[in-house]
C-alpha positions in Angstrom: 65.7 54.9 60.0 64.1 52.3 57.5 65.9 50.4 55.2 64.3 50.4 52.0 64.5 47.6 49.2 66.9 49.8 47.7 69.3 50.7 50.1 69.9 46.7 50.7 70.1 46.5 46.8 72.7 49.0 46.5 74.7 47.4 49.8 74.2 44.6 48.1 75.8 45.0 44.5 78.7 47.4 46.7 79.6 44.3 48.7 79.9 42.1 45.1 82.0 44.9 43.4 84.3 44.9 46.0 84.6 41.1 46.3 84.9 40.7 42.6 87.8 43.5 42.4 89.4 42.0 45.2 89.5 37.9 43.3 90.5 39.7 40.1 93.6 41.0 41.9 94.7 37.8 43.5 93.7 36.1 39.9 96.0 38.8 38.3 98.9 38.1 41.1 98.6 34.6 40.3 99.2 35.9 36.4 101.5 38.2 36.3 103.8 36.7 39.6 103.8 40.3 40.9 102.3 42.1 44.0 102.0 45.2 42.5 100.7 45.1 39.1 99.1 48.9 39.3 99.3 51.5 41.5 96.1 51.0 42.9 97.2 47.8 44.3 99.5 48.8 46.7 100.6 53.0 46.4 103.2 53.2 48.9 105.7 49.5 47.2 104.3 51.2 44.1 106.3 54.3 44.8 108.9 52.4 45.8 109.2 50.7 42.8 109.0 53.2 40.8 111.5 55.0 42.5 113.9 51.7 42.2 113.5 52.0 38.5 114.9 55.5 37.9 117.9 54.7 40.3 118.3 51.4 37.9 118.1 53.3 35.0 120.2 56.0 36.5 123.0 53.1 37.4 123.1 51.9 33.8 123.8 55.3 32.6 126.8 55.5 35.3 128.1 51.8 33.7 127.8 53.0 30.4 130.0 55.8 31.3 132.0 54.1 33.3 132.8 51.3 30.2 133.5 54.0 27.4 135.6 55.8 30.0 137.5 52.7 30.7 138.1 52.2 27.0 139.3 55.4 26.8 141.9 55.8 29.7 143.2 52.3 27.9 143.9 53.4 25.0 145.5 56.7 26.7 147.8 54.7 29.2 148.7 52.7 25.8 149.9 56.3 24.3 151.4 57.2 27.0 153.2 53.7 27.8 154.5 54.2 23.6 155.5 58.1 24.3 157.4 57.0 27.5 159.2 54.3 25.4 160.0 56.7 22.8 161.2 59.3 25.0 163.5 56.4 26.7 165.3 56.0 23.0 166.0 59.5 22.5 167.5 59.5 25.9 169.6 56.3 24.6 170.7 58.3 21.8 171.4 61.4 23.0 174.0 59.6 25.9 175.4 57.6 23.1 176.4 61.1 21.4 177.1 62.9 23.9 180.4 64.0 23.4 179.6 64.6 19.8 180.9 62.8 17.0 183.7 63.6 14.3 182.0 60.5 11.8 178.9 62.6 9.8 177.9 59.1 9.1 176.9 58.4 12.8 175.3 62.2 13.4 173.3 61.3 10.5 171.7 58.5 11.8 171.0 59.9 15.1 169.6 62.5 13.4 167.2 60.0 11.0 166.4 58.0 14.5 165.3 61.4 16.4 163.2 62.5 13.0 161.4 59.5 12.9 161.2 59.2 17.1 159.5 62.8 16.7 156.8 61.8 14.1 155.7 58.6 15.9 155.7 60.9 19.2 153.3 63.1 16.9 151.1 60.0 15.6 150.8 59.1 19.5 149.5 62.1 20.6 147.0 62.2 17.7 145.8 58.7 18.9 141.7 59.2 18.5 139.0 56.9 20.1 136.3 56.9 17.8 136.3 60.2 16.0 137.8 61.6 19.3 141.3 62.7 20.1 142.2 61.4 23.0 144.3 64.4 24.0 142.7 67.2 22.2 140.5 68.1 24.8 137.2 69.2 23.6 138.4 70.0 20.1 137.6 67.4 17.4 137.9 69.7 14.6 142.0 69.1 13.9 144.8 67.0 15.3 146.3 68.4 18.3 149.9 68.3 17.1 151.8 67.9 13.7 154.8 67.4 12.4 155.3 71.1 10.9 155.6 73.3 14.2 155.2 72.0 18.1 152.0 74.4 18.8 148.8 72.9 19.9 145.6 72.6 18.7 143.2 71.5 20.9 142.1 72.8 24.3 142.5 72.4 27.8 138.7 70.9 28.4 138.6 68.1 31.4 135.9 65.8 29.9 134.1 64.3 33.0 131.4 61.5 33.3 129.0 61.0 36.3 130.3 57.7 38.2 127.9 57.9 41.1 125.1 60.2 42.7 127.1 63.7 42.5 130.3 62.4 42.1 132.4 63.0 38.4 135.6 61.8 37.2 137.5 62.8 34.8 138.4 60.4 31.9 140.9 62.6 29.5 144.8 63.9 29.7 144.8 66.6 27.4 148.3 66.8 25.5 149.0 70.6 26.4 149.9 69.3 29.8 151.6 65.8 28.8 153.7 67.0 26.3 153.7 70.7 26.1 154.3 70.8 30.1 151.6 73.5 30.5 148.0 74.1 32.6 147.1 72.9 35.9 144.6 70.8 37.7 146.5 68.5 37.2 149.8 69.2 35.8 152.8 66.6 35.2 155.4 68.8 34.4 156.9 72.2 32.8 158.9 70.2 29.7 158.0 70.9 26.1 159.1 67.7 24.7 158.3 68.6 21.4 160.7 71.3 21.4 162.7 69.1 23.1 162.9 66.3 20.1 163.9 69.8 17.9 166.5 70.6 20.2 167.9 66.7 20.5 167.9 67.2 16.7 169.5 70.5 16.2 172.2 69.4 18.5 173.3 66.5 17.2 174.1 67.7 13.8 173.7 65.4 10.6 176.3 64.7 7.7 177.1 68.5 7.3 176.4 69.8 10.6 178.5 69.3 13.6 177.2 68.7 16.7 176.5 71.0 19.5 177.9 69.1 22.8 176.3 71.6 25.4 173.3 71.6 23.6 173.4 68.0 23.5 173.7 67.6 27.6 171.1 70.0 27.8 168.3 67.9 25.5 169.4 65.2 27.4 168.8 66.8 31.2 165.1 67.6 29.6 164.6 64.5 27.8 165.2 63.1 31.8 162.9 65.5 32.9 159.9 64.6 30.2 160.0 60.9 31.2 159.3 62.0 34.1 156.6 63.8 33.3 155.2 61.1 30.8 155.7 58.8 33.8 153.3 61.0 36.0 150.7 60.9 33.6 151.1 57.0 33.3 150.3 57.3 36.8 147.3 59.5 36.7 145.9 57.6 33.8 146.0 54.3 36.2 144.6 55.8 39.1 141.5 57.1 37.3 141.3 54.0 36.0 141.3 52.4 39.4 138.5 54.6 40.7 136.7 53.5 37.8 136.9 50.1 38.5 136.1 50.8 42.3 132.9 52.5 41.4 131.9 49.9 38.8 132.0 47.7 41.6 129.7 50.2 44.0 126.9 50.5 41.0 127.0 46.8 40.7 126.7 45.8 44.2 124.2 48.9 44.5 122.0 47.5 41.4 122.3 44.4 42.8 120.6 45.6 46.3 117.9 47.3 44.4 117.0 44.5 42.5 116.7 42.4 45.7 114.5 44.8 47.3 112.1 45.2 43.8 112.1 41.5 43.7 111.4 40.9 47.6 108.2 43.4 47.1 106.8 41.8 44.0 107.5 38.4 44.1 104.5 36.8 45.2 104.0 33.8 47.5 102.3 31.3 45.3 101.1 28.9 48.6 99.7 31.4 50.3 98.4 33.3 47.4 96.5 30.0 46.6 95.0 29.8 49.8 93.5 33.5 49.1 92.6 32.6 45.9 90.5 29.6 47.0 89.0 31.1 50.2 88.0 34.3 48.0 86.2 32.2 45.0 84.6 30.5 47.5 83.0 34.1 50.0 82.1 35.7 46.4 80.5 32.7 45.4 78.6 32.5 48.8 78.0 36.4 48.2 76.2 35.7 44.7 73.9 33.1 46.3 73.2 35.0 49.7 72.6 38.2 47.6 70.0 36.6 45.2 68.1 34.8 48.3 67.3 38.2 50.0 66.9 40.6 47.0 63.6 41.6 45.5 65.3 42.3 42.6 65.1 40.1 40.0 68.5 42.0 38.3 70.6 40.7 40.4 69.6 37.0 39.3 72.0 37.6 36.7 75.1 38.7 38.3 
C-alpha cells in the first residue's frame, strides 16, 4: 500500500485536531474548575451528574414541603393546645355547678362563660394558614363551623405531602374528627363537643331557667371524654411533627452526600491539571513544527 502526500496530510491535520481539542479541554478545566464541563467530556460522571441534579431538585421540593407542613401542624397543635384549654374551663364550670344553683345570678354567668367558651371554640377551629383552614379539609370555600348550628362544612380530605422517595405524610387534622368525634384513619374519639357546649349550656339554666342537674353530670362525663379526645389529637399533631423533623434531617444529610459526590467528580486537581496543561502546550506545539517539516503542503504552514 503506498502512502500518498495526501493520506499523510490528512493524518497529519487528524493528529492536530485531536491535540488541539484535547488542550482546549484542560484550558477549559483550568476555567471553569470543573471536570465535566459537557457531556462529551466524560458521558458516564456526566450522567451521574445529571442524575445528582434531579434528586437535588427533588430534595428541595421534599424541604419545601416539609417547612410549610411544619408551619402548619404549629399552628394546628396551637388550636388544639387553645381548644384543650377551653374545654378544661367548661369542665371547671360545669363541676362548680354541679348540683345546680338556686341564685339565677350565678346560672347566668355560667351560662355567659359557656356562650363565650363556645364562640372562641368556633373561632379556633376556623383557625386558617394562609387562605387555608386548617381543619376544613380540602374545602376552602366556607368556614368549617359557626356559631349558628354545630354541622360541618368542610370535608374529610387527608392532605399529604411527599417527605421522601415514595413515602407521604399527612400534615392536616380535619375538624369532623377533633370535634365532631366522627371518621377514621385516624380517629380520636366519638364526642360532639359542639353539641356538647349546647348541652353544658342548656343545663345549666340562666336567670330564668333552672338548671338541669342530670343533664349537668352528663355534659360534664362528655366534656371528660372530649379532652380526651382533644388530647389525642395534640398527640397526633406532635408526632407528625416529629417525623417531619426526622425526615428533614434524612433530605439534609442525603443532599449533603450528593453534594459531596457532584463536588468529588468535578472538582478538578489544579497541580496536576497544570502539569497536563504544560506537557500538552508543549506535544501540540512539537506537533505544529514536526507537521510543517514533513508536509508538502504549504496550508498547513498556517496552522
Amino acid at each position: 500500500m503506498r502512502i500518498t502526500s495526501n493520506m499523510s496530510s490528512d493524518n497529519s491535520v487528524y493528529n492536530l485536531q485531536q491535540s488541539r481539542a484535547r488542550l482546549d479541554r484542560l484550558q477549559s478545566q483550568v476555567a471553569s474548575g470543573q471536570n465535566v464541563n459537557t457531556p462529551s467530556d466524560d458521558p458516564i460522571s456526566s450522567r451521574l451528574l445529571l442524575d445528582i441534579g434531579d434528586r437535588l431538585r427533588s430534595i428541595d421540593q421534599r424541604s419545601s414541603n416539609i417547612s410549610k407542613a411544619t408551619s402548619w401542624l404549629q399552628f394546628t397543635n396551637t388550636a388544639l393546645e387553645g381548644m384543650a384549654d377551653i374545654v378544661h374551663q367548661a369542665k371547671k364550670i360545669a363541676g362548680s355547678i354541679n348540683t345546680g344553683s338556686d341564685d339565677p345570678t350565678i346560672r347566668q354567668n355560667a351560662h355567659d362563660q359557656l356562650v363565650n367558651f363556645k364562640q372562641q371554640l368556633v373561632d379556633m377551629a376556623n383557625t386558617q394558614f394562609g387562605d387555608q383552614y386548617i381543619f376544613g379539609g380540602a374545602n376552602n370555600s366556607v368556614a368549617p363551623f359557626n356559631n349558628t348550628n354545630n354541622n360541618f362544612a368542610g370535608d374529610g380530605t387527608q392532605l399529604s405531602i411527599e417527605v421522601a422517595q415514595n413515602a407521604t405524610q399527612g400534615m392536616n387534622l380535619t375538624g369532623d374528627r377533633v370535634l365532631k368525634g366522627v371518621g377514621s384513619n385516624p380517629s380520636y374519639g366519638s364526642i360532639d363537643l359542639m353539641k356538647t357546649f349546647d348541652d353544658l349550656i342548656a343545663a345549666v339554666g340562666d336567670s330564668t331557667t333552672p338548671s338541669n342537674v342530670p343533664a349537668i353530670s352528663q355534659a360534664a362525663i362528655d366534656f371528660q371524654d372530649g379532652a380526651k379526645q382533644i388530647s389525642t389529637a395534640i398527640s397526633d399533631s406532635l408526632s407528625r411533627m416529629t417525623r417531619l423533623d426526622s425526615m428533614s434531617k434524612l433530605n439534609e444529610n442525603t443532599k449533603n452526600t450528593l453534594l459531596t459526590v457532584a463536588t468529588n467528580v468535578q472538582s478538578v486537581d489544579y497541580a496536576k491539571l497544570g502539569v497536563e496543561l504544560s506537557q500538552q502546550k508543549l506535544a501540540f506545539e512539537a506537533s505544529l513544527s514536526a507537521t510543517a517539516k514533513i508536509s508538502d503542503l504549504s496550508l498547513l504552514n498556517y496552522l
